[in-house]
BALOPA-281511 format. One record per residue (C-alpha): residue number from 1; residue in one letter; x, y, z. Coordinates in nm, 3 decimals. Layout:
N
<atom pos="NUM" code="A" u="X" v="Y" w="Z"/>
...
***
This chain:
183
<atom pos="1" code="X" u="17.763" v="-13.453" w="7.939"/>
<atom pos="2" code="X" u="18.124" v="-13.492" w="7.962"/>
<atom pos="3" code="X" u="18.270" v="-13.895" w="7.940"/>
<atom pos="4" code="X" u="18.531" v="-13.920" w="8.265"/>
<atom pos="5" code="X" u="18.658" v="-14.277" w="8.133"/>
<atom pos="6" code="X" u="18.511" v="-14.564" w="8.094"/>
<atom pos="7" code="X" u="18.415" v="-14.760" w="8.414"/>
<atom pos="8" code="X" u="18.454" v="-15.120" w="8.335"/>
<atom pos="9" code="X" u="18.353" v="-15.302" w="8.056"/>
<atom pos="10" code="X" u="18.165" v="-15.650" w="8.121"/>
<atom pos="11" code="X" u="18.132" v="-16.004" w="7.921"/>
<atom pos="12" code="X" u="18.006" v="-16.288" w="7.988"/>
<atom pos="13" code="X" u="18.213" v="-16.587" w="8.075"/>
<atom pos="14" code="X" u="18.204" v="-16.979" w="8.162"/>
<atom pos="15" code="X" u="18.360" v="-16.992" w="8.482"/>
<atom pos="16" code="X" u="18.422" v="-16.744" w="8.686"/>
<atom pos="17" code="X" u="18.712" v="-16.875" w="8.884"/>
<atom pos="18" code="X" u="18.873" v="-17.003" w="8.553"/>
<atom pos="19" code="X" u="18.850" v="-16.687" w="8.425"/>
<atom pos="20" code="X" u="18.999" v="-16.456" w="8.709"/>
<atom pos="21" code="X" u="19.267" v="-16.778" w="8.719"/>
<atom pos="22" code="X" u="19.367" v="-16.735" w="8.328"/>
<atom pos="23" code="X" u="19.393" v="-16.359" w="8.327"/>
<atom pos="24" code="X" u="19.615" v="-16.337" w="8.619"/>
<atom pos="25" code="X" u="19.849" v="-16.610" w="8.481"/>
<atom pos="26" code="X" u="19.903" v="-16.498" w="8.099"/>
<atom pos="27" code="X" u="19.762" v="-16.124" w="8.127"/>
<atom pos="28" code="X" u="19.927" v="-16.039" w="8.434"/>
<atom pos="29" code="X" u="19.570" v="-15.890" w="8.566"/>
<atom pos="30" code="X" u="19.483" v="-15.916" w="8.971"/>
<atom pos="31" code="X" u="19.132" v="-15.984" w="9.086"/>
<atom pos="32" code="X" u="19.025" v="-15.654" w="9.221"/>
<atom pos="33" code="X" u="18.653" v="-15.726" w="9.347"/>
<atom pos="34" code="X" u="18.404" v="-15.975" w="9.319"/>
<atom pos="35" code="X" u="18.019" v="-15.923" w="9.350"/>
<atom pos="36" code="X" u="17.790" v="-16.230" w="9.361"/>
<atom pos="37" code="X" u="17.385" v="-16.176" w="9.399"/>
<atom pos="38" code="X" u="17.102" v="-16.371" w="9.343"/>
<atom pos="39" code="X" u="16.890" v="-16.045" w="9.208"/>
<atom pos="40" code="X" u="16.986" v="-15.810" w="8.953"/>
<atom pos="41" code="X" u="17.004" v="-15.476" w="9.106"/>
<atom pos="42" code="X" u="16.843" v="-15.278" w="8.822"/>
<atom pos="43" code="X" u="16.573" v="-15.498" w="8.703"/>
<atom pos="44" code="X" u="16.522" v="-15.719" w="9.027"/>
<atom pos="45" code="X" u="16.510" v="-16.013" w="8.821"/>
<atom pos="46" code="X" u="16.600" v="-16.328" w="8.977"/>
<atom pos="47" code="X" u="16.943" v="-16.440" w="8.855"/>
<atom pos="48" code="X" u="17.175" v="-16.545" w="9.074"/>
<atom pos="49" code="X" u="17.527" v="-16.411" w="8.939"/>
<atom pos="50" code="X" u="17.869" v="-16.409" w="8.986"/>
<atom pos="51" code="X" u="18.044" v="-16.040" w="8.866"/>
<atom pos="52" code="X" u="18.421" v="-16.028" w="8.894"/>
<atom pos="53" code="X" u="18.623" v="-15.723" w="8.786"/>
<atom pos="54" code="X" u="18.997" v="-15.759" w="8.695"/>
<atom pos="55" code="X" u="19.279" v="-15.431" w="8.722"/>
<atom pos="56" code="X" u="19.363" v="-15.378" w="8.338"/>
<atom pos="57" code="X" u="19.645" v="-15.105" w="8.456"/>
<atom pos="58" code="X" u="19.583" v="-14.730" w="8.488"/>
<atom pos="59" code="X" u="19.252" v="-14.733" w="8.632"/>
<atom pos="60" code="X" u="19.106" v="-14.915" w="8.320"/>
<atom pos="61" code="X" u="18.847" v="-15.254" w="8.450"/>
<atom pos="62" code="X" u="18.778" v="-15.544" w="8.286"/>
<atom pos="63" code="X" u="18.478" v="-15.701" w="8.413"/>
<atom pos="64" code="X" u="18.317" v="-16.077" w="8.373"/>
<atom pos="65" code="X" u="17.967" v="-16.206" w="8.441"/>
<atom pos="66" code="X" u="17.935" v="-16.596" w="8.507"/>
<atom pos="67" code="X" u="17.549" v="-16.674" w="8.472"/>
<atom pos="68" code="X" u="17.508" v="-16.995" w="8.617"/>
<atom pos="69" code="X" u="17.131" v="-17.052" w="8.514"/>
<atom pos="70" code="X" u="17.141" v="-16.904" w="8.186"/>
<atom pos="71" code="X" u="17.216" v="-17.133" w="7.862"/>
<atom pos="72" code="X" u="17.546" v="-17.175" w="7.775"/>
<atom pos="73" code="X" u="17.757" v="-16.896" w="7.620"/>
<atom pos="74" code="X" u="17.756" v="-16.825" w="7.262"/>
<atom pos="75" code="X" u="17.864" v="-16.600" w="6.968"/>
<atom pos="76" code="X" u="17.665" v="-16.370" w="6.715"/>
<atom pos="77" code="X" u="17.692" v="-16.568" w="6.432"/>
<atom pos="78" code="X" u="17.600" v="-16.265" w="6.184"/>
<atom pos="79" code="X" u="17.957" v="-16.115" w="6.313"/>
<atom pos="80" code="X" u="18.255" v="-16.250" w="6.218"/>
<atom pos="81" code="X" u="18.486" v="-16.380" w="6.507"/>
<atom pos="82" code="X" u="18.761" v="-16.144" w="6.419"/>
<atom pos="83" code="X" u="18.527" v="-15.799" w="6.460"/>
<atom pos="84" code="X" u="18.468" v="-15.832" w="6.848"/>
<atom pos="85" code="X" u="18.711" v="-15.847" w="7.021"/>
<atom pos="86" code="X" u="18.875" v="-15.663" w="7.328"/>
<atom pos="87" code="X" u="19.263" v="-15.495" w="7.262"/>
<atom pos="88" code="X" u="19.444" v="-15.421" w="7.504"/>
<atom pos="89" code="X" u="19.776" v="-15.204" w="7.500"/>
<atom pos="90" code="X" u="20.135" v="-15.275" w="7.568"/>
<atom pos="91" code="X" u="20.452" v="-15.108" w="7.668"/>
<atom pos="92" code="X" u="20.642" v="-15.212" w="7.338"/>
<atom pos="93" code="X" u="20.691" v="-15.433" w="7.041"/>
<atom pos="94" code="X" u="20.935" v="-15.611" w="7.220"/>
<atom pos="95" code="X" u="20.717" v="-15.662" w="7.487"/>
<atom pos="96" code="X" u="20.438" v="-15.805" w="7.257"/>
<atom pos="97" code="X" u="20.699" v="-16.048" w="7.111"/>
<atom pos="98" code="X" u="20.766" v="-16.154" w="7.474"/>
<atom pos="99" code="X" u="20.354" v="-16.204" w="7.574"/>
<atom pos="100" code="X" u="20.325" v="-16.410" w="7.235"/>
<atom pos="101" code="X" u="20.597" v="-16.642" w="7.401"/>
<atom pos="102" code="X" u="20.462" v="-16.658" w="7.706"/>
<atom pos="103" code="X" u="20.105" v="-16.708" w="7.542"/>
<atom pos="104" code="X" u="20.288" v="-17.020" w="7.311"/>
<atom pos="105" code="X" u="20.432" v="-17.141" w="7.563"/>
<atom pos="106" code="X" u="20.149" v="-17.211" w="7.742"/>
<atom pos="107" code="X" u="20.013" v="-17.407" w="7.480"/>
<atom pos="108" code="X" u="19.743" v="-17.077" w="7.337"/>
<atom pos="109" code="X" u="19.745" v="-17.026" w="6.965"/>
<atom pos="110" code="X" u="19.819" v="-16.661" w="6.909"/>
<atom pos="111" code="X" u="19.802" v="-16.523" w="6.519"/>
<atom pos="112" code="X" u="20.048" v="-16.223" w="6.457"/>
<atom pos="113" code="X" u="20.238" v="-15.986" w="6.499"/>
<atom pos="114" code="X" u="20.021" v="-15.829" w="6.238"/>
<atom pos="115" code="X" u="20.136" v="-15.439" w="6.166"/>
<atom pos="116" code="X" u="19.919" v="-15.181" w="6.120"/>
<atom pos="117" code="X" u="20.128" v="-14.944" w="6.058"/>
<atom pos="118" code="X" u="20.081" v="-14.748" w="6.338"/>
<atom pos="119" code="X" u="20.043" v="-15.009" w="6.612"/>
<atom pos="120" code="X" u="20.147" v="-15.442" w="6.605"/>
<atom pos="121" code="X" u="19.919" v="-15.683" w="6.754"/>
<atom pos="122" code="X" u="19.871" v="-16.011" w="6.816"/>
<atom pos="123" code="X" u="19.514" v="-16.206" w="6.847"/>
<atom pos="124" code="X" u="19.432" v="-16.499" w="7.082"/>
<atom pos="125" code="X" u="19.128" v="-16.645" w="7.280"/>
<atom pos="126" code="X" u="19.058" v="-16.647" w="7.611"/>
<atom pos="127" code="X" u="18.889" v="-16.988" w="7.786"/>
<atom pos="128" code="X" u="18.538" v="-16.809" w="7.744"/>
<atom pos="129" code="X" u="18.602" v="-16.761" w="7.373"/>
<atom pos="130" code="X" u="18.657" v="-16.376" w="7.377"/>
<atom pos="131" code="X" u="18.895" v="-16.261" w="7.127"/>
<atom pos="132" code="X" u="19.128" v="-16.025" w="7.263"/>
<atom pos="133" code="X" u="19.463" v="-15.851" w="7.096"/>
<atom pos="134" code="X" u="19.743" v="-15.727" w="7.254"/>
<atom pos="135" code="X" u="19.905" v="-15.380" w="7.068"/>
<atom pos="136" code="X" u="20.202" v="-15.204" w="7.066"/>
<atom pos="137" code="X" u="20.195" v="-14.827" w="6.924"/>
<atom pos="138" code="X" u="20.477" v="-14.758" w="6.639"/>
<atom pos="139" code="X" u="20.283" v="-14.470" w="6.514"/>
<atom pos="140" code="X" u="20.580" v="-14.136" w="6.460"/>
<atom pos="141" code="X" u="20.378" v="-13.801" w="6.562"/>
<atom pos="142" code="X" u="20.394" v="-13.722" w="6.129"/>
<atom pos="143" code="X" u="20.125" v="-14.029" w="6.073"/>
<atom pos="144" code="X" u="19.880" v="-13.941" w="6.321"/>
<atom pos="145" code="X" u="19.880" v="-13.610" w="6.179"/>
<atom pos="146" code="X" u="19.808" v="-13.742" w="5.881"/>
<atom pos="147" code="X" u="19.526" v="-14.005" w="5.973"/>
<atom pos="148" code="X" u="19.358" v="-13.748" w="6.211"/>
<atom pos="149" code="X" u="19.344" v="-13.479" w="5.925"/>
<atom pos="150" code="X" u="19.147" v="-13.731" w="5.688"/>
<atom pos="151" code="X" u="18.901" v="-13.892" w="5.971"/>
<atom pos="152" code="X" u="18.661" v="-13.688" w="5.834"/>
<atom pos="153" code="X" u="18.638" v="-13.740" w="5.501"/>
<atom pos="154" code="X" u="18.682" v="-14.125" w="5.544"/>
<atom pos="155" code="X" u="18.362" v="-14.089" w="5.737"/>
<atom pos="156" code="X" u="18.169" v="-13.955" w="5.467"/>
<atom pos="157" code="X" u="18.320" v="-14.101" w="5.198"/>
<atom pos="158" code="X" u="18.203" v="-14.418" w="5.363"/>
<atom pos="159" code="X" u="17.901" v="-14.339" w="5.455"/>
<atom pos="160" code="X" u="17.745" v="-14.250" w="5.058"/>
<atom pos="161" code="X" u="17.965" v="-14.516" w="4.941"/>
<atom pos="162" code="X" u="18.022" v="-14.813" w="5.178"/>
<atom pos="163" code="X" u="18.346" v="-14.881" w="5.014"/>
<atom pos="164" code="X" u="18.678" v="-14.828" w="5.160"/>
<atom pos="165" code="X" u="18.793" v="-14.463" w="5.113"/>
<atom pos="166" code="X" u="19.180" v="-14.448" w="5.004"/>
<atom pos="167" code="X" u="19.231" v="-14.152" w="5.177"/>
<atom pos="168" code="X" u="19.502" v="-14.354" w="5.426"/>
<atom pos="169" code="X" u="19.632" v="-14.574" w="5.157"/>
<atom pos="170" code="X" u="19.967" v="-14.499" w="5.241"/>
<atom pos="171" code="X" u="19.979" v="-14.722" w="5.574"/>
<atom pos="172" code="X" u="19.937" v="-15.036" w="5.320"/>
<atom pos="173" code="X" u="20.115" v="-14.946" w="5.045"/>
<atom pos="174" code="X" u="20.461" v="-15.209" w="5.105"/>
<atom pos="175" code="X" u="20.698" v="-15.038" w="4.921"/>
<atom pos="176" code="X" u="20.696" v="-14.736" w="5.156"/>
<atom pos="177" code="X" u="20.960" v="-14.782" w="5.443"/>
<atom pos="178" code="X" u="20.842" v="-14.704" w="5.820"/>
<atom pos="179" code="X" u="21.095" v="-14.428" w="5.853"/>
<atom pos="180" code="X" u="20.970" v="-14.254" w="5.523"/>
<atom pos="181" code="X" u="20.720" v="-13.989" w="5.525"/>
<atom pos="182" code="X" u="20.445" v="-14.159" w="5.373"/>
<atom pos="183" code="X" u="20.421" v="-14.459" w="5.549"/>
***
């Protein structure tokens, strides 16, 4: 089996209409279907649901599940907030800059721009609580090279160890310049 791309990806969320309301206004995102049963088609449980899947650009889905009779919405509290979250790319660092304005501006706390070295992102919550991140690539052709011929041994190294392997300590180390070879 070959993966095409991934089809949507689904959460669940408070309110539906707030939802598809919020990403349209800050994320720029149209309401491209809506899907609203009272039976779940693969287990035929009843449930009645609301499904509502939003364009993320080029084909790419993002999907929400309001569950009206369900208990409220909460976290896994064995995961720290900052591990799931949902990251979503954009055209440029300026661009980023310009969405963490826009985010500000309209009064929703946004941490960053963090760099990574080969991408900056910022971090901020949606009204359902989902962290998502917003990324612009800065990666040169040279440092992919680099990370890609190490993924390997990061893997394995991790995997006996559970420590961090130092094989990509370059993209931390501060007193290497963007520009310069190592960084």
């Amino acid at each position: 089996m070959l993966i095409k791309k991934i089809h949507h990806v689904a959460y669940r969320c408070r309110d539906a209409k707030e939802t598809v309301e919020w990403y349209e206004k800050h994320l720029g995102m149209k309401l491209v279907l809506a899907i609203a049963e009272d039976e779940v088609p693969s287990t035929k449980a009843p449930d009645p649901y609301m499904h509502i899947f939003l364009d993320a650009g080029q084909g790419n889905v993002l999907a929400f599940f309001e569950l009206p009779t369900k208990p409220p919405m909460d976290r896994d509290r064995n995961t720290p907030d900052w591990v799931q979250h949902l990251a979503m790319e954009v055209g440029s660092v300026e661009e980023l800059l310009a969405a963490k304005a826009r985010l500000e501006a309209a009064g929703i706390e946004v941490l960053g721009p963090t760099d990574h070295t080969i991408f900056k992102s910022i971090y901020f919550f949606d009204p359902s609580g989902h962290r998502l991140e917003l990324a612009a690539n800065t990666a040169t052709p040279e440092m992919l090279q680099k990370l890609d011929a190490v993924k390997g041994d990061m893997i394995e190294e991790w995997s006996r160890t559970k420590r961090a392997p130092q094989h990509a300590r370059w993209m931390h180390d501060d007193s290497m310049t963007q520009e310069g070879d190592a960084r």
